[in-house]
N, C-alpha and C positions, 0 to 999 in steps of 0.2 A: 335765139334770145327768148328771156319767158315774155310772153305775150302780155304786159300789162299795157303795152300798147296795143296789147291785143288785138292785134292786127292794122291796128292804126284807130279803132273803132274807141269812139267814146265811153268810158265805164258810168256805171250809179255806182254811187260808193254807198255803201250802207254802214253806219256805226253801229253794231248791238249794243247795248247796255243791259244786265242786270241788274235790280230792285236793290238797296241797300239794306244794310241787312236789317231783321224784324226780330219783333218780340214773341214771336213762335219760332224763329233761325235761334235764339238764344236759348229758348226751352224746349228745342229737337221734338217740335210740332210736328206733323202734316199740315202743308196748309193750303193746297188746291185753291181751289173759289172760294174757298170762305176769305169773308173781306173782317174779317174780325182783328187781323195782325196788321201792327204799322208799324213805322219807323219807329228803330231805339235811335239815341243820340249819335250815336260810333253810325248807323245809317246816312243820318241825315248832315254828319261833316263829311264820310266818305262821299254823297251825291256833289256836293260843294266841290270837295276833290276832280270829279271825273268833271264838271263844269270845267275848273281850269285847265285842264288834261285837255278838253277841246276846244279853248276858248278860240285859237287859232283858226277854225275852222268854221266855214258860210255852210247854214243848214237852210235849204229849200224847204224841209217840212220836220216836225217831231212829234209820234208819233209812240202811244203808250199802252196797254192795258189796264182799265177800267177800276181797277182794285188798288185801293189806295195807296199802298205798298209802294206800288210802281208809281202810280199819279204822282203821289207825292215825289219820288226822286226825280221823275221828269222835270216837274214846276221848279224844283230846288236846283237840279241842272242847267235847266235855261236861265235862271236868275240869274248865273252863277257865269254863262256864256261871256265873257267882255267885248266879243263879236257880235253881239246879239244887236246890232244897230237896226235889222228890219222888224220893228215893234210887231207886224202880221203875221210873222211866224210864231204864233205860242204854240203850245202841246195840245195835240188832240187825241182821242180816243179810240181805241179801236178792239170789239169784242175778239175779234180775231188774234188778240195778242192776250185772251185768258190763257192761266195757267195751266195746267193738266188738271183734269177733272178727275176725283178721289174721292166718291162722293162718299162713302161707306168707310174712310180714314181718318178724313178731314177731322181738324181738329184734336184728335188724338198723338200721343207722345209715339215717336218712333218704333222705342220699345214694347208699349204698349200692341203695337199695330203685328209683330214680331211674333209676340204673345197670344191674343186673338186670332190670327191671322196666317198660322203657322207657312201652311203648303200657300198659301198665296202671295204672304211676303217673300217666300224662296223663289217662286215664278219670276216675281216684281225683280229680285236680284239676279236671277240668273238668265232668264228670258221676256224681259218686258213686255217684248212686243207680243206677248201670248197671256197677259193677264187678262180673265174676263169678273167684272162685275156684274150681280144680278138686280137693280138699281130700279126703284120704284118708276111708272110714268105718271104723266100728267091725270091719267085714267085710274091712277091706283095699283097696276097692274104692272109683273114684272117685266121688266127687260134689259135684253145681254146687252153688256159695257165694254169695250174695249178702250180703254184710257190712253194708251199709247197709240194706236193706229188712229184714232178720229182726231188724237192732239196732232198727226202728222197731216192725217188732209187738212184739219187749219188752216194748219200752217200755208202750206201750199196756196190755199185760198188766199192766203193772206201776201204771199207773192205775186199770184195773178192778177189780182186788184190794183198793187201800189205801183208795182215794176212799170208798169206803161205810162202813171202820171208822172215820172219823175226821171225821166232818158237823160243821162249826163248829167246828173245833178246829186248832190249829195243830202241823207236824209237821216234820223237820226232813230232809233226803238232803241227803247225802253219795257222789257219784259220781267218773264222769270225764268229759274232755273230752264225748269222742262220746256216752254215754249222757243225761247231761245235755241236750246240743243236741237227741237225741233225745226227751226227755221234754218240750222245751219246744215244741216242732215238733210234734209230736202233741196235746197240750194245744190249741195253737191253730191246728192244721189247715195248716201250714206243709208242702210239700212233701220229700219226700227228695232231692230234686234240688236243695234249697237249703240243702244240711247244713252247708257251708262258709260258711253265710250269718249264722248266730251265733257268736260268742268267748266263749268259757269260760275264762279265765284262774284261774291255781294260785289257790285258796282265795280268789276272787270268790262274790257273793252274788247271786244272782237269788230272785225273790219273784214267785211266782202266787195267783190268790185263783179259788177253785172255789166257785160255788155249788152243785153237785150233782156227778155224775158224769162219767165223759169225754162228750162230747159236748152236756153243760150250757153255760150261759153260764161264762166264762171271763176271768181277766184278767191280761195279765203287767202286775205292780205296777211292776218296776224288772227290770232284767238285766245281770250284768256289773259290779256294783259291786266296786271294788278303793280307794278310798279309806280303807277300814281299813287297810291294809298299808302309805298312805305313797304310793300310786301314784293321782293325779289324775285322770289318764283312761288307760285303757290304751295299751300302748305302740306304737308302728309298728313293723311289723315291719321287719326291715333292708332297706339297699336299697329301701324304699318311695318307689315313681314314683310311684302314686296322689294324689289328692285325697282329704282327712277333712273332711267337712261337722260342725258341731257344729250343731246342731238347739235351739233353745231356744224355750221357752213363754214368753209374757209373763209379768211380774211381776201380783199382783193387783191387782183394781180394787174400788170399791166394790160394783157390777155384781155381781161374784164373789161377795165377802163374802154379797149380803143374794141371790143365790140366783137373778138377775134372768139371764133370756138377752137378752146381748149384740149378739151377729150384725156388721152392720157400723152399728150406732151407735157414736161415736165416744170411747168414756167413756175415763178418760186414767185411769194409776196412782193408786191410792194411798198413803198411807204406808209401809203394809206390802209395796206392790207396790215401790216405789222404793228399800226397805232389800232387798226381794230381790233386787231386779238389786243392787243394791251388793254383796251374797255372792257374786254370780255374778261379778261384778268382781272379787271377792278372787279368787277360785276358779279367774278361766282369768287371773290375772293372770301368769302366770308363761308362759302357753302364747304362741308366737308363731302371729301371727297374719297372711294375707298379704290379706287380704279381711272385707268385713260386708255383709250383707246384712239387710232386713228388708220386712216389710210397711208400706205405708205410714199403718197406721191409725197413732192418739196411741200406744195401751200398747203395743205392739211398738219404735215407735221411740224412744220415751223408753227402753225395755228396753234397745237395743242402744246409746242413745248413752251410757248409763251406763258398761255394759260397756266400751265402748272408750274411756272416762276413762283407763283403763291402754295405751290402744294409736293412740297420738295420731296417729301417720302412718297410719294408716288412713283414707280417706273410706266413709261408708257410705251405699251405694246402696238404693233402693227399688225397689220390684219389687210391682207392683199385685195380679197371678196369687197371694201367699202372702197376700192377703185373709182376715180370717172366712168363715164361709158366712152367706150370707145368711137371716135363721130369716124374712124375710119380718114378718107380721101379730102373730109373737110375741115379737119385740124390745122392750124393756121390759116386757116380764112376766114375772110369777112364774108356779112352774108352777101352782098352783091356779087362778088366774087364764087360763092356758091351756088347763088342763084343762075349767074351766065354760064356754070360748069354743069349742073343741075337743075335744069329749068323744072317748077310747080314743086321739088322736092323738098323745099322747103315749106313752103304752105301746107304739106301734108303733114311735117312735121308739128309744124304750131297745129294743127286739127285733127290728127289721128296719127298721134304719135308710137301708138304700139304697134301701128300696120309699117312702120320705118323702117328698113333694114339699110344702117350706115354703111354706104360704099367703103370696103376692105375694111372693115369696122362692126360695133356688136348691133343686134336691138334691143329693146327693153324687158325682151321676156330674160335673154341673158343678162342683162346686168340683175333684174328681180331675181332669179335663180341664186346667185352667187349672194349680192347683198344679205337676202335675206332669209338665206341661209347661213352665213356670220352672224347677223344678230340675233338669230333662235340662239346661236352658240353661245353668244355673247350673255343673254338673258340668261342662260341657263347654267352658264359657268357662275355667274355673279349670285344666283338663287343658291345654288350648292354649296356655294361658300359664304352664302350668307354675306356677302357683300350688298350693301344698303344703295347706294350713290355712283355712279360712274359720267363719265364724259366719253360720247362718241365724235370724233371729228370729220370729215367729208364733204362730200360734193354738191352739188344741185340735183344734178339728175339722181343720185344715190339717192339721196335725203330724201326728194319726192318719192322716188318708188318703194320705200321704208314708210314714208308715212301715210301712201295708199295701204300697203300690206296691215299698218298696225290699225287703220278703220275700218278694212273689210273693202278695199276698193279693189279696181285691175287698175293694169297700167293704163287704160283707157282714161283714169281719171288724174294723170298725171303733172298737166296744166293746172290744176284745181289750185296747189298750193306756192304759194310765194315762198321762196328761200333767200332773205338777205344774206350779202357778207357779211360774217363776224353773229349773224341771227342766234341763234338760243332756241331752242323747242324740247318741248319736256314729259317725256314718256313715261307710266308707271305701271308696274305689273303688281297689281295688289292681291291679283289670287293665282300665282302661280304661272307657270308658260302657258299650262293649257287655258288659263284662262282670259277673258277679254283682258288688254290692256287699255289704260285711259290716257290719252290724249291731253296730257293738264293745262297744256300751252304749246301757242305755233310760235314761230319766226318774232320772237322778242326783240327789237332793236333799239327799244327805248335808250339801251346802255352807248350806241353809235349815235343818232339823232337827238335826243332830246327828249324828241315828241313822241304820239301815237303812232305816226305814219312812220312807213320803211321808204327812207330817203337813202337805203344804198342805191349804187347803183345797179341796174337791173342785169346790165352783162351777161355775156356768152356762157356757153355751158365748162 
Protein backbone atom coordinates (compact mmCIF):
# COMPACT_ATOMS: atom_id res chain seq x y z
CA UNK A 1 0.00 0.00 0.00
CA UNK A 2 1.57 3.62 -0.74
CA UNK A 3 2.73 4.82 2.40
CA UNK A 4 0.73 7.99 3.20
CA UNK A 5 0.46 6.35 6.31
CA UNK A 6 3.75 6.14 5.82
CA UNK A 7 4.44 3.83 7.88
CA UNK A 8 1.89 4.86 10.32
CA UNK A 9 4.17 7.99 10.97
CA UNK A 10 2.57 11.43 11.15
CA UNK A 11 2.96 13.68 7.94
CA UNK A 12 3.51 17.96 7.69
CA UNK A 13 1.40 18.53 4.81
CA UNK A 14 2.72 21.50 3.09
CA UNK A 15 0.34 23.59 0.57
CA UNK A 16 2.65 25.55 -1.97
CA UNK A 17 1.01 28.35 -3.52
CA UNK A 18 2.23 30.48 -6.31
CA UNK A 19 1.95 34.58 -6.51
CA UNK A 20 -0.92 35.53 -8.63
CA UNK A 21 -0.30 36.72 -11.46
CA UNK A 22 1.59 40.32 -11.90
CA UNK A 23 1.90 43.15 -14.04
CA UNK A 24 5.39 41.98 -15.39
CA UNK A 25 3.53 38.03 -15.73
CA UNK A 26 1.41 40.27 -18.28
CA UNK A 27 4.17 42.25 -19.99
CA UNK A 28 6.73 38.82 -20.11
CA UNK A 29 8.98 40.83 -17.62
CA UNK A 30 11.92 39.10 -15.71
CA UNK A 31 11.19 39.66 -12.51
CA UNK A 32 13.53 38.14 -9.85
CA UNK A 33 13.74 40.43 -6.64
CA UNK A 34 12.83 43.40 -8.09
CA UNK A 35 9.68 44.21 -5.96
CA UNK A 36 8.63 46.70 -8.51
CA UNK A 37 5.58 44.13 -10.10
CA UNK A 38 2.30 43.56 -8.12
CA UNK A 39 -0.91 42.28 -8.31
CA UNK A 40 -3.18 42.83 -11.70
CA UNK A 41 -6.94 42.40 -10.81
CA UNK A 42 -7.38 38.61 -12.62
CA UNK A 43 -4.17 38.18 -9.60
CA UNK A 44 -5.80 39.34 -6.68
CA UNK A 45 -9.55 37.26 -7.58
CA UNK A 46 -7.58 34.27 -8.46
CA UNK A 47 -5.66 34.65 -4.71
CA UNK A 48 -9.59 34.99 -3.37
CA UNK A 49 -10.02 31.74 -5.38
CA UNK A 50 -7.14 29.52 -3.88
CA UNK A 51 -8.61 31.08 -0.34
CA UNK A 52 -11.71 29.16 -1.06
CA UNK A 53 -10.01 26.12 -2.53
CA UNK A 54 -8.70 25.88 1.08
CA UNK A 55 -10.97 27.27 3.12
CA UNK A 56 -11.59 23.65 4.36
CA UNK A 57 -8.29 23.37 5.79
CA UNK A 58 -6.57 24.27 9.66
CA UNK A 59 -3.22 26.11 8.92
CA UNK A 60 -0.55 25.95 11.94
CA UNK A 61 1.39 28.63 10.09
CA UNK A 62 1.52 30.70 6.59
CA UNK A 63 4.27 31.68 5.52
CA UNK A 64 5.41 33.94 2.29
CA UNK A 65 8.19 35.88 0.53
CA UNK A 66 9.00 39.25 1.21
CA UNK A 67 8.07 40.82 -2.23
CA UNK A 68 4.71 42.10 -2.52
CA UNK A 69 3.63 39.87 -5.32
CA UNK A 70 3.53 37.10 -2.93
CA UNK A 71 2.56 39.28 0.31
CA UNK A 72 -0.06 40.47 -1.14
CA UNK A 73 -1.72 36.95 -2.36
CA UNK A 74 -0.91 35.48 1.10
CA UNK A 75 -2.93 38.40 3.06
CA UNK A 76 -5.70 38.12 0.35
CA UNK A 77 -5.55 34.20 0.82
CA UNK A 78 -5.90 34.23 4.51
CA UNK A 79 -8.79 36.84 4.32
CA UNK A 80 -10.24 34.85 2.09
CA UNK A 81 -9.69 31.30 4.47
CA UNK A 82 -13.52 30.68 6.15
CA UNK A 83 -11.50 28.43 8.44
CA UNK A 84 -9.47 30.96 9.50
CA UNK A 85 -11.18 31.08 13.11
CA UNK A 86 -7.36 31.25 14.94
CA UNK A 87 -7.09 35.09 14.59
CA UNK A 88 -2.75 34.24 15.62
CA UNK A 89 -2.19 32.60 12.48
CA UNK A 90 -1.61 35.71 10.07
CA UNK A 91 1.11 35.47 7.25
CA UNK A 92 4.62 35.92 8.01
CA UNK A 93 7.69 36.35 6.00
CA UNK A 94 10.35 34.73 5.21
CA UNK A 95 13.57 35.86 2.94
CA UNK A 96 14.13 32.18 2.30
CA UNK A 97 11.20 32.10 0.04
CA UNK A 98 12.84 34.95 -2.47
CA UNK A 99 12.43 34.46 -5.96
CA UNK A 100 15.52 33.45 -8.15
CA UNK A 101 18.04 36.02 -8.18
CA UNK A 102 18.45 37.63 -12.01
CA UNK A 103 20.11 40.40 -11.12
CA UNK A 104 21.59 41.44 -14.71
CA UNK A 105 17.61 40.56 -16.34
CA UNK A 106 15.56 41.81 -13.85
CA UNK A 107 13.22 43.87 -15.10
CA UNK A 108 13.74 43.49 -18.80
CA UNK A 109 11.14 41.90 -21.36
CA UNK A 110 11.74 38.21 -22.03
CA UNK A 111 12.74 38.82 -25.47
CA UNK A 112 14.74 41.44 -24.79
CA UNK A 113 16.93 39.35 -22.39
CA UNK A 114 16.94 36.52 -25.60
CA UNK A 115 18.30 39.45 -27.65
CA UNK A 116 21.25 40.72 -25.22
CA UNK A 117 21.74 37.75 -23.83
CA UNK A 118 22.10 35.26 -26.62
CA UNK A 119 24.52 32.28 -25.38
CA UNK A 120 23.20 32.83 -21.77
CA UNK A 121 19.58 32.73 -22.46
CA UNK A 122 20.33 29.34 -24.46
CA UNK A 123 22.17 28.01 -21.17
CA UNK A 124 19.17 29.36 -18.97
CA UNK A 125 16.86 27.10 -21.39
CA UNK A 126 18.71 24.39 -22.00
CA UNK A 127 20.91 23.82 -18.91
CA UNK A 128 20.02 26.00 -15.93
CA UNK A 129 21.72 24.73 -13.54
CA UNK A 130 24.98 25.78 -15.26
CA UNK A 131 24.09 29.65 -15.76
CA UNK A 132 26.78 31.87 -14.27
CA UNK A 133 26.43 35.55 -13.55
CA UNK A 134 29.21 38.07 -13.14
CA UNK A 135 27.25 40.34 -10.65
CA UNK A 136 28.71 43.37 -8.79
CA UNK A 137 29.40 43.00 -4.75
CA UNK A 138 29.06 44.93 -1.98
CA UNK A 139 32.81 46.01 -2.44
CA UNK A 140 32.27 46.94 -6.16
CA UNK A 141 33.96 44.10 -7.28
CA UNK A 142 32.97 41.33 -9.51
CA UNK A 143 31.55 38.01 -8.61
CA UNK A 144 30.35 34.57 -10.14
CA UNK A 145 26.37 34.04 -9.80
CA UNK A 146 24.97 30.92 -9.91
CA UNK A 147 21.21 31.74 -9.93
CA UNK A 148 20.00 28.31 -9.89
CA UNK A 149 22.10 26.36 -7.61
CA UNK A 150 22.22 29.08 -4.61
CA UNK A 151 18.14 29.39 -5.30
CA UNK A 152 18.36 25.48 -4.43
CA UNK A 153 20.36 25.69 -1.22
CA UNK A 154 17.59 28.11 -0.22
CA UNK A 155 15.60 26.34 -0.53
CA UNK A 156 16.88 23.61 1.41
CA UNK A 157 17.59 26.06 4.21
CA UNK A 158 14.40 26.87 4.11
CA UNK A 159 13.20 23.20 4.85
CA UNK A 160 15.77 22.75 7.59
CA UNK A 161 14.36 25.77 9.54
CA UNK A 162 10.49 25.15 9.23
CA UNK A 163 10.26 21.17 9.02
CA UNK A 164 11.01 20.65 12.72
CA UNK A 165 8.67 23.47 14.01
CA UNK A 166 5.85 22.20 12.49
CA UNK A 167 5.80 17.86 12.97
CA UNK A 168 2.08 16.69 12.10
CA UNK A 169 0.83 19.92 11.33
CA UNK A 170 -0.25 21.55 8.35
CA UNK A 171 1.39 24.86 6.87
CA UNK A 172 0.87 26.96 4.15
CA UNK A 173 3.82 28.98 1.36
CA UNK A 174 3.27 31.30 -0.75
CA UNK A 175 6.08 31.85 -3.34
CA UNK A 176 7.19 32.12 -6.87
CA UNK A 177 7.66 30.41 -9.96
CA UNK A 178 11.38 29.43 -9.43
CA UNK A 179 11.44 29.20 -5.48
CA UNK A 180 8.63 26.88 -5.52
CA UNK A 181 10.22 24.44 -8.32
CA UNK A 182 12.99 24.74 -6.10
CA UNK A 183 11.40 23.84 -2.84
CA UNK A 184 9.77 20.84 -4.60
CA UNK A 185 13.07 19.53 -6.27
CA UNK A 186 14.80 19.47 -3.10
CA UNK A 187 12.05 17.98 -1.07
CA UNK A 188 12.35 14.97 -3.55
CA UNK A 189 15.85 15.10 -4.63
CA UNK A 190 15.12 16.25 -8.14
CA UNK A 191 18.04 17.57 -9.94
CA UNK A 192 19.00 21.45 -10.73
CA UNK A 193 19.32 20.57 -14.14
CA UNK A 194 15.68 19.80 -14.34
CA UNK A 195 14.27 23.20 -13.01
CA UNK A 196 12.46 23.65 -16.21
CA UNK A 197 11.01 20.28 -15.52
CA UNK A 198 7.92 21.44 -13.14
CA UNK A 199 5.10 24.26 -13.99
CA UNK A 200 4.05 26.48 -11.35
CA UNK A 201 1.27 28.28 -12.69
CA UNK A 202 -0.12 31.93 -11.04
CA UNK A 203 -2.04 30.76 -7.87
CA UNK A 204 -1.76 26.82 -8.63
CA UNK A 205 -1.73 24.45 -5.54
CA UNK A 206 0.96 21.79 -5.04
CA UNK A 207 0.74 19.62 -1.78
CA UNK A 208 3.72 17.58 -0.10
CA UNK A 209 3.36 15.35 2.80
CA UNK A 210 6.77 15.22 5.14
CA UNK A 211 7.30 12.63 7.61
CA UNK A 212 10.23 14.09 9.23
CA UNK A 213 12.84 16.36 8.02
CA UNK A 214 14.48 16.98 4.68
CA UNK A 215 15.93 13.94 3.73
CA UNK A 216 12.89 11.83 5.46
CA UNK A 217 10.53 9.98 3.53
CA UNK A 218 8.60 12.34 1.41
CA UNK A 219 5.64 12.70 -0.78
CA UNK A 220 4.28 15.00 -3.48
CA UNK A 221 0.51 14.53 -2.79
CA UNK A 222 -0.66 16.57 -6.03
CA UNK A 223 1.36 19.38 -8.13
CA UNK A 224 0.23 22.08 -10.24
CA UNK A 225 -3.57 22.09 -9.48
CA UNK A 226 -5.39 25.11 -11.21
CA UNK A 227 -8.92 23.88 -11.36
CA UNK A 228 -9.89 26.20 -8.74
CA UNK A 229 -9.35 29.13 -11.03
CA UNK A 230 -11.77 27.61 -13.93
CA UNK A 231 -8.65 26.23 -15.78
CA UNK A 232 -8.88 22.11 -16.36
CA UNK A 233 -5.46 21.31 -16.91
CA UNK A 234 -2.83 23.87 -17.66
CA UNK A 235 -2.50 25.67 -20.61
CA UNK A 236 0.12 24.95 -23.77
CA UNK A 237 2.11 27.28 -24.10
CA UNK A 238 1.95 29.04 -27.55
CA UNK A 239 3.29 27.85 -30.62
CA UNK A 240 3.44 24.21 -28.84
CA UNK A 241 4.98 21.65 -31.40
CA UNK A 242 5.19 19.07 -28.54
CA UNK A 243 3.09 16.13 -27.52
CA UNK A 244 1.05 16.25 -23.85
CA UNK A 245 0.71 12.83 -22.61
CA UNK A 246 -2.14 12.76 -19.84
CA UNK A 247 -1.22 9.93 -17.53
CA UNK A 248 -4.27 8.28 -15.66
CA UNK A 249 -4.67 5.78 -12.85
CA UNK A 250 -7.32 3.24 -13.16
CA UNK A 251 -10.50 3.70 -11.50
CA UNK A 252 -10.97 1.47 -8.35
CA UNK A 253 -11.40 -2.07 -7.77
CA UNK A 254 -12.66 -4.08 -5.03
CA UNK A 255 -8.99 -5.33 -4.80
CA UNK A 256 -8.27 -1.61 -3.77
CA UNK A 257 -11.00 -1.06 -1.50
CA UNK A 258 -10.49 -4.21 0.83
CA UNK A 259 -6.54 -3.52 0.79
CA UNK A 260 -5.61 -6.79 -1.40
CA UNK A 261 -2.40 -6.43 -3.73
CA UNK A 262 -3.29 -6.70 -7.07
CA UNK A 263 -0.27 -7.17 -9.36
CA UNK A 264 -1.23 -8.59 -12.71
CA UNK A 265 -4.35 -10.49 -11.54
CA UNK A 266 -7.00 -9.52 -13.49
CA UNK A 267 -9.73 -7.81 -11.10
CA UNK A 268 -11.95 -5.47 -13.23
CA UNK A 269 -13.71 -2.05 -11.68
CA UNK A 270 -15.81 -1.46 -9.46
CA UNK A 271 -18.84 0.61 -8.79
CA UNK A 272 -16.99 3.27 -7.52
CA UNK A 273 -14.09 2.62 -10.00
CA UNK A 274 -16.61 2.94 -12.96
CA UNK A 275 -18.26 6.33 -11.50
CA UNK A 276 -14.60 7.59 -11.39
CA UNK A 277 -13.67 7.06 -14.76
CA UNK A 278 -17.17 8.64 -15.66
CA UNK A 279 -15.65 12.04 -13.59
CA UNK A 280 -12.71 11.55 -15.56
CA UNK A 281 -14.98 11.52 -18.63
CA UNK A 282 -16.67 14.64 -17.60
CA UNK A 283 -13.36 16.31 -16.78
CA UNK A 284 -11.31 15.88 -20.13
CA UNK A 285 -14.59 15.89 -21.94
CA UNK A 286 -13.97 19.02 -23.27
CA UNK A 287 -10.11 18.41 -24.12
CA UNK A 288 -9.39 17.21 -27.63
CA UNK A 289 -7.89 14.32 -27.95
CA UNK A 290 -5.78 12.85 -31.03
CA UNK A 291 -4.86 9.36 -29.41
CA UNK A 292 -5.63 6.48 -26.17
CA UNK A 293 -3.64 4.38 -24.94
CA UNK A 294 -3.87 1.96 -22.17
CA UNK A 295 -2.81 -1.28 -20.52
CA UNK A 296 -4.17 -4.16 -21.55
CA UNK A 297 -5.33 -5.53 -18.11
CA UNK A 298 -9.72 -5.25 -17.34
CA UNK A 299 -9.36 -1.86 -14.81
CA UNK A 300 -7.18 0.13 -17.13
CA UNK A 301 -9.22 -0.57 -20.14
CA UNK A 302 -12.61 -0.38 -19.08
CA UNK A 303 -10.89 3.15 -17.52
CA UNK A 304 -10.05 4.35 -20.79
CA UNK A 305 -13.02 3.05 -22.68
CA UNK A 306 -15.21 5.18 -20.40
CA UNK A 307 -13.21 8.05 -21.05
CA UNK A 308 -13.40 8.14 -24.60
CA UNK A 309 -17.46 7.65 -24.36
CA UNK A 310 -16.84 11.41 -25.06
CA UNK A 311 -14.13 10.97 -27.80
CA UNK A 312 -15.74 8.42 -30.30
CA UNK A 313 -13.19 8.72 -33.26
CA UNK A 314 -10.79 7.64 -31.30
CA UNK A 315 -9.62 3.93 -31.32
CA UNK A 316 -7.80 2.82 -28.26
CA UNK A 317 -4.70 0.84 -28.52
CA UNK A 318 -3.12 -1.57 -26.04
CA UNK A 319 0.23 -1.70 -25.25
CA UNK A 320 1.36 -4.76 -22.81
CA UNK A 321 4.92 -2.82 -21.45
CA UNK A 322 2.26 -0.24 -19.13
CA UNK A 323 1.28 -3.71 -17.36
CA UNK A 324 0.99 -3.84 -13.29
CA UNK A 325 4.18 -5.13 -11.71
CA UNK A 326 4.13 -8.23 -11.14
CA UNK A 327 3.92 -8.77 -6.80
CA UNK A 328 4.68 -12.47 -7.81
CA UNK A 329 3.55 -14.84 -4.51
CA UNK A 330 1.68 -11.79 -3.06
CA UNK A 331 -1.19 -11.24 -5.22
CA UNK A 332 -4.36 -11.72 -3.60
CA UNK A 333 -3.25 -10.92 -0.24
CA UNK A 334 -3.57 -8.58 2.34
CA UNK A 335 -0.67 -7.38 3.83
CA UNK A 336 -0.96 -9.08 7.18
CA UNK A 337 -1.26 -12.08 5.24
CA UNK A 338 2.07 -11.22 3.54
CA UNK A 339 3.59 -10.06 6.34
CA UNK A 340 3.07 -13.80 8.43
CA UNK A 341 4.20 -15.41 4.80
CA UNK A 342 7.07 -12.76 4.41
CA UNK A 343 8.20 -11.43 7.47
CA UNK A 344 10.14 -7.40 7.26
CA UNK A 345 9.44 -7.90 3.24
CA UNK A 346 7.26 -5.65 3.31
CA UNK A 347 8.78 -2.87 5.17
CA UNK A 348 11.39 -3.05 2.75
CA UNK A 349 9.23 -2.55 0.26
CA UNK A 350 7.48 0.72 1.76
CA UNK A 351 11.58 1.91 2.20
CA UNK A 352 13.72 0.48 -0.51
CA UNK A 353 11.66 -0.50 -2.94
CA UNK A 354 14.00 -1.02 -5.77
CA UNK A 355 16.16 -3.36 -3.65
CA UNK A 356 12.57 -5.70 -3.88
CA UNK A 357 12.49 -8.67 -5.91
CA UNK A 358 8.63 -10.04 -5.87
CA UNK A 359 8.69 -13.63 -4.85
CA UNK A 360 7.86 -15.53 -8.39
CA UNK A 361 7.18 -12.13 -9.54
CA UNK A 362 9.05 -8.82 -11.31
CA UNK A 363 11.21 -5.82 -9.46
CA UNK A 364 11.17 -2.41 -10.45
CA UNK A 365 14.15 -2.20 -12.68
CA UNK A 366 11.79 -4.66 -14.89
CA UNK A 367 8.83 -3.14 -14.83
CA UNK A 368 11.05 0.58 -15.51
CA UNK A 369 12.65 -1.39 -18.62
CA UNK A 370 9.51 -2.30 -20.26
CA UNK A 371 7.34 0.78 -19.10
CA UNK A 372 9.47 3.11 -20.24
CA UNK A 373 10.43 1.77 -22.93
CA UNK A 374 6.49 2.01 -24.39
CA UNK A 375 6.31 5.43 -23.62
CA UNK A 376 9.65 6.64 -25.44
CA UNK A 377 7.48 4.71 -28.21
CA UNK A 378 4.59 6.25 -27.36
CA UNK A 379 6.18 9.87 -27.49
CA UNK A 380 7.78 9.33 -30.35
CA UNK A 381 5.16 7.72 -32.49
CA UNK A 382 2.83 10.67 -31.41
CA UNK A 383 5.88 13.40 -32.29
CA UNK A 384 6.08 11.77 -35.98
CA UNK A 385 2.76 12.00 -36.50
CA UNK A 386 2.40 15.04 -35.26
CA UNK A 387 -0.25 13.99 -32.86
CA UNK A 388 -0.84 17.00 -30.25
CA UNK A 389 -2.79 15.28 -27.15
CA UNK A 390 -3.16 11.58 -26.07
CA UNK A 391 -4.39 9.78 -22.96
CA UNK A 392 -2.17 7.11 -21.30
CA UNK A 393 -4.22 4.70 -18.91
CA UNK A 394 -2.38 2.47 -15.98
CA UNK A 395 -1.26 1.41 -12.97
CA UNK A 396 0.20 2.79 -9.69
CA UNK A 397 3.33 1.22 -9.68
CA UNK A 398 3.61 1.90 -13.56
CA UNK A 399 2.66 5.56 -13.40
CA UNK A 400 5.20 6.15 -10.45
CA UNK A 401 8.09 4.56 -12.31
CA UNK A 402 7.05 6.79 -15.59
CA UNK A 403 7.04 9.78 -13.54
CA UNK A 404 10.54 9.13 -11.70
CA UNK A 405 11.90 8.43 -15.35
CA UNK A 406 10.10 11.60 -16.83
CA UNK A 407 12.09 13.88 -13.77
CA UNK A 408 15.43 12.35 -13.85
CA UNK A 409 14.70 10.18 -10.74
CA UNK A 410 15.68 5.97 -10.03
CA UNK A 411 13.20 3.92 -8.88
CA UNK A 412 14.62 4.67 -5.62
CA UNK A 413 12.40 7.53 -5.51
CA UNK A 414 9.34 5.62 -6.18
CA UNK A 415 7.30 6.43 -2.96
CA UNK A 416 7.90 10.11 -3.77
CA UNK A 417 4.67 10.30 -5.70
CA UNK A 418 0.98 9.75 -4.87
CA UNK A 419 -1.27 8.08 -7.61
CA UNK A 420 -5.17 8.45 -6.93
CA UNK A 421 -7.79 6.29 -8.65
CA UNK A 422 -9.40 8.05 -11.54
CA UNK A 423 -6.06 10.96 -10.81
CA UNK A 424 -4.96 12.88 -14.14
CA UNK A 425 -1.24 13.86 -14.42
CA UNK A 426 -0.08 15.74 -17.41
CA UNK A 427 3.09 15.30 -19.21
CA UNK A 428 4.57 17.63 -22.06
CA UNK A 429 7.31 17.30 -24.49
CA UNK A 430 7.84 20.78 -25.79
CA UNK A 431 11.26 20.18 -27.34
CA UNK A 432 11.11 16.92 -28.81
CA UNK A 433 12.10 13.15 -27.21
CA UNK A 434 15.47 14.11 -26.80
CA UNK A 435 14.48 16.69 -24.96
CA UNK A 436 13.54 17.53 -21.20
CA UNK A 437 9.92 16.90 -20.64
CA UNK A 438 7.70 19.04 -18.08
CA UNK A 439 5.92 17.67 -15.66
CA UNK A 440 2.66 20.27 -15.88
CA UNK A 441 0.52 18.52 -13.28
CA UNK A 442 0.49 15.39 -10.80
CA UNK A 443 -2.32 13.30 -9.66
CA UNK A 444 -5.45 15.88 -10.21
CA UNK A 445 -8.43 14.47 -8.33
CA UNK A 446 -10.21 17.59 -8.02
CA UNK A 447 -12.77 15.98 -10.77
CA UNK A 448 -13.37 12.71 -7.93
CA UNK A 449 -13.21 14.87 -4.44
CA UNK A 450 -14.21 18.06 -4.85
CA UNK A 451 -11.49 19.51 -2.97
CA UNK A 452 -7.52 19.97 -3.06
CA UNK A 453 -6.86 16.86 -1.33
CA UNK A 454 -6.72 13.05 -2.92
CA UNK A 455 -9.50 11.58 -0.93
CA UNK A 456 -9.21 8.34 -3.02
CA UNK A 457 -8.68 5.63 -1.42
CA UNK A 458 -5.09 4.85 -1.02
CA UNK A 459 -5.29 0.87 -1.86
CA UNK A 460 -3.05 -1.85 -2.93
CA UNK A 461 -0.93 -1.88 -5.88
Amino acid sequence: MSPLEIGGQKVTRVIIVRHGQSTYNTEKRIQGRTDASTLTEKGCHDANLVGKALSNISFSAIYSSPLQRAKQTAEIIWRSLENNSDQSIVPQTSDLLLEVDLPLWEKMLAAEVKEKFPEDYRIWKQSPDQLQMLVPDSQGNSREHNPILSLYEQARQFWKEILPRYQGQTILIVGHNGINRALISTALGISPSRYHSLQQSNCNISILNFTGGLGDAVQLESMNQTQHLGDILPSLRPNHQGVRLLLIRHGETDWNRQGKFQGQIDVPLNDNGRLQAQKATAFLKDVALDFAITSPMLRPKETAEIILNNHHNIKLELQDGFREISHGLWEGKLESEIEQEFPGELQRWRTVPAQVQMPAGENLQQVWERSVATWQSVVETALTNQLQTGIVVAHDATNKTLLCHILGLSADNFWNFRQGNGAVSVIDYPSGLNGVPVLQAMNITTHLSGGVLDKTAAGAL
